[in-house]
C-alpha positions in Angstrom: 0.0 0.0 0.0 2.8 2.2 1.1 4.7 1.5 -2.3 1.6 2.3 -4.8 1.0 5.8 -2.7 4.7 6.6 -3.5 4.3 5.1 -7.2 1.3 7.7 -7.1 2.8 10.6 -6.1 5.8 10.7 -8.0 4.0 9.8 -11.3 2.5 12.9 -9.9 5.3 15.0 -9.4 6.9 14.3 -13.2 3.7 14.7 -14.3 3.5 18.4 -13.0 7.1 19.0 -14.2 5.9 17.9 -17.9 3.2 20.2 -17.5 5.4 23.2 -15.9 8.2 22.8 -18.7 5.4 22.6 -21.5 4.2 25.9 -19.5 7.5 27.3 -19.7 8.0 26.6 -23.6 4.9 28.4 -24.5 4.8 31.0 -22.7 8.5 32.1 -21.8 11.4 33.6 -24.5 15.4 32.8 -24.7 16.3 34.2 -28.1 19.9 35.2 -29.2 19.2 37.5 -31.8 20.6 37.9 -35.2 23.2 40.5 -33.9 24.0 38.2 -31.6 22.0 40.1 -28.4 19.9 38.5 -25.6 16.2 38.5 -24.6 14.8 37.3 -22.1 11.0 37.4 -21.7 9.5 36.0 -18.8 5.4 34.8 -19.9 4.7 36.7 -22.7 1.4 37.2 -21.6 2.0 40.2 -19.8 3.0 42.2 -22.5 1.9 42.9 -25.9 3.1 41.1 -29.0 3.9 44.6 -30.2 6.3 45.3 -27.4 8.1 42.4 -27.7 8.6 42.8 -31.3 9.3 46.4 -30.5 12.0 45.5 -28.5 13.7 43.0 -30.5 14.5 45.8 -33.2 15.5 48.2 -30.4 18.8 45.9 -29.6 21.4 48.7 -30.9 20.7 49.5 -27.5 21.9 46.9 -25.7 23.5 43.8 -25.3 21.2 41.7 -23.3 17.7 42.8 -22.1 15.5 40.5 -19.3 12.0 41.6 -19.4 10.7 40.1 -15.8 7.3 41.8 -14.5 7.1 45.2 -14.4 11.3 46.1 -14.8 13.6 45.9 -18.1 17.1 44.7 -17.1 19.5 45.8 -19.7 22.7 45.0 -20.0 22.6 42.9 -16.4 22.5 46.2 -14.4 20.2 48.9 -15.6 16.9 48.6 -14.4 14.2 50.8 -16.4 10.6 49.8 -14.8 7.6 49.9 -16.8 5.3 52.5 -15.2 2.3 50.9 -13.0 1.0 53.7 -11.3 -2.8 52.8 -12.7 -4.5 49.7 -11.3 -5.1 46.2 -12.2 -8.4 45.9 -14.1 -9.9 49.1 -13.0 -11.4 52.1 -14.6 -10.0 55.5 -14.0 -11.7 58.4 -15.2 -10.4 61.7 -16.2 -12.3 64.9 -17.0 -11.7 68.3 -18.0 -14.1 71.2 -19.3 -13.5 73.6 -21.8 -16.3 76.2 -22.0 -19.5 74.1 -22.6 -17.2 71.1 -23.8 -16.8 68.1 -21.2 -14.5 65.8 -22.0 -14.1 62.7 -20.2 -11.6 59.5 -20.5 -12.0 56.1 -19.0 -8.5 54.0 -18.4 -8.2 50.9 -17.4 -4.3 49.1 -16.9 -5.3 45.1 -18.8 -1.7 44.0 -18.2 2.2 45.9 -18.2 1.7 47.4 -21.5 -1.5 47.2 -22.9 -4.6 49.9 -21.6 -8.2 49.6 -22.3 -10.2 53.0 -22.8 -13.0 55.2 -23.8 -13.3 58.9 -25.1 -16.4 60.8 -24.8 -17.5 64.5 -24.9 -20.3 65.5 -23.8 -21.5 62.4 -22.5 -21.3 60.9 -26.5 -18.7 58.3 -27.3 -16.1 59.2 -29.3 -14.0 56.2 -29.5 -12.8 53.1 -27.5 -9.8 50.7 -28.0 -6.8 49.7 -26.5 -3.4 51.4 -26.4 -0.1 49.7 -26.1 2.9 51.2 -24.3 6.0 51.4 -27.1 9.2 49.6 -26.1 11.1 52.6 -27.4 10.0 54.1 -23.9 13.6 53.0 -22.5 14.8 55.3 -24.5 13.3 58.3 -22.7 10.0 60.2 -21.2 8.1 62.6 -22.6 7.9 65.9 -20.9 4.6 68.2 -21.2 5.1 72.0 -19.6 2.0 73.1 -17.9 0.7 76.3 -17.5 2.7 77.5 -14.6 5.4 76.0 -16.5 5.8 72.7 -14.6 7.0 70.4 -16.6 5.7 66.3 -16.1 7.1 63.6 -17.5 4.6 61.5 -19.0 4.5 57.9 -20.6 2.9 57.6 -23.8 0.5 54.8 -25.1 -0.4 54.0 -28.3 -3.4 53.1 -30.8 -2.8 53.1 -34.6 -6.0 50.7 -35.1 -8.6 53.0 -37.7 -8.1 56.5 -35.6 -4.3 57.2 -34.5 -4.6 57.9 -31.0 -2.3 59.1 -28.3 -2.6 58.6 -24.6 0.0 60.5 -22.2 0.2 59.3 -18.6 1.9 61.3 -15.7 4.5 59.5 -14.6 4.7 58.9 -10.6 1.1 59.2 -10.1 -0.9 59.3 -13.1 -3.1 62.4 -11.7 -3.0 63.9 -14.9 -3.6 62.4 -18.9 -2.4 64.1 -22.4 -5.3 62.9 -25.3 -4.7 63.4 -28.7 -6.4 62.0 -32.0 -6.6 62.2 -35.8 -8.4 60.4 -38.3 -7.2 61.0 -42.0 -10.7 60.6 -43.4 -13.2 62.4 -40.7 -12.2 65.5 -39.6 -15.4 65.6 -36.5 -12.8 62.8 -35.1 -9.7 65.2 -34.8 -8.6 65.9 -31.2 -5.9 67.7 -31.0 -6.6 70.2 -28.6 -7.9 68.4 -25.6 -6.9 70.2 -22.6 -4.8 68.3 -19.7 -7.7 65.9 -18.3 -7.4 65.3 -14.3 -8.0 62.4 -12.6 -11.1 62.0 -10.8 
C-alpha cells in the first residue's frame, strides 16, 4: 500500500514538471538575436506582441535585455521599470471642461503594456480601443510643460488601429492624462486640442 502511494505521487510530481516545462515553452522567450544580443522574456502574456517585437528591433541598444514583471534589465544592471502607477483591471476616469465642452476619458491598466479606454465629450462616445505602451520608452520620457510652467514627464501609449490615437500618462502618479487624436478621413474625429484631463 505504502509503495503504490509513493508510485502515485511521483507519477504525480513528473507529471506536473511535464506540465510546468510545456508551460514554460509556451509562454517564456530565450532568443539570441541575429546581432548576436539576448532577450529574455518572462510569460509573454504580460506584454503585448507589439512590445516584444518592439524590442527585438530596439537591440542597438543593448546587449542583453530580461523583461521580468514590471522592470527591463538591460545590459545585467540597468533597471528601467515599466510604469504601473494605474491599477489592475480598473477604470480611471479623467475629465476636463472647456467652456460648454466636457471631456471625459476612462482608463483601465489590462496588463504591463497594454490599456483599455474610452473617449467621450459630452457624454457621447467618441472612440474606445486599446493602447499599447511602445518599447522605445527606454529610451526616454516625454515631458509636457503646464501652465505654470511645470513640466511632467509623461509615458505615452499608443493606438494606430482605424483612428491614430495618443494617450500621455503622468508618470509617478498618473493624476493627470495628455489625449490626442486624428483620423485621416473624418475631420469631426480630430482631437488635438484636448486640454490636460485630471483624474477624478
Amino acid at each position: 500500500m505504502n509503495r503504490l502511494m509513493v508510485l502515485l505521487i511521483l507519477i504525480g510530481i513528473s507529471c506536473s514538471n511535464i506540465d510546468d516545462k510545456s508551460k514554460l515553452r509556451h509562454y517564456d522567450i530565450y532568443l539570441t538575436l541575429k546581432s548576436g544580443k539576448r532577450l529574455l522574456v518572462q510569460d509573454t502574456l504580460n506584454y503585448s506582441s507589439e512590445f516584444i517585437s518592439e524590442l527585438k528591433t530596439l537591440d542597438t541598444e543593448y546587449d542583453s535585455v530580461k523583461l521580468i514583471g514590471e522592470y527591463l534589465i538591460i545590459n545585467k544592471y540597468d533597471t528601467i521599470k515599466i510604469p504601473t502607477e494605474l491599477p489592475i483591471n480598473e477604470t480611471i476616469i479623467y475629465h476636463a471642461n472647456t467652456g460648454d465642452t466636457t471631456y471625459l476619458l476612462g482608463i483601465k491598466r489590462k496588463d504591463f503594456t497594454n490599456i483599455d479606454y474610452y473617449f467621450k465629450v459630452n457624454d457621447k462616445l467618441i472612440k474606445s480601443g486599446q493602447a499599447i505602451l511602445p518599447a522605445s520608452f527606454i529610451l526616454g520620457s516625454e515631458f509636457s510643460e503646464l501652465d505654470d510652467d511645470t513640466v511632467i514627464p509623461l509615458t505615452q501609449y499608443f493606438d494606430k488601429k482605424d483612428i491614430w490615437t495618443c494617450i500621455k500618462i503622468e508618470i509617478g502618479n498618473a493624476n493627470r492624462v495628455e489625449f490626442y487624436m486624428e483620423s485621416k478621413k473624418d475631420s469631426t474625429l480630430i482631437f488635438k486640442n484636448v486640454p490636460i484631463l485630471v483624474r477624478k
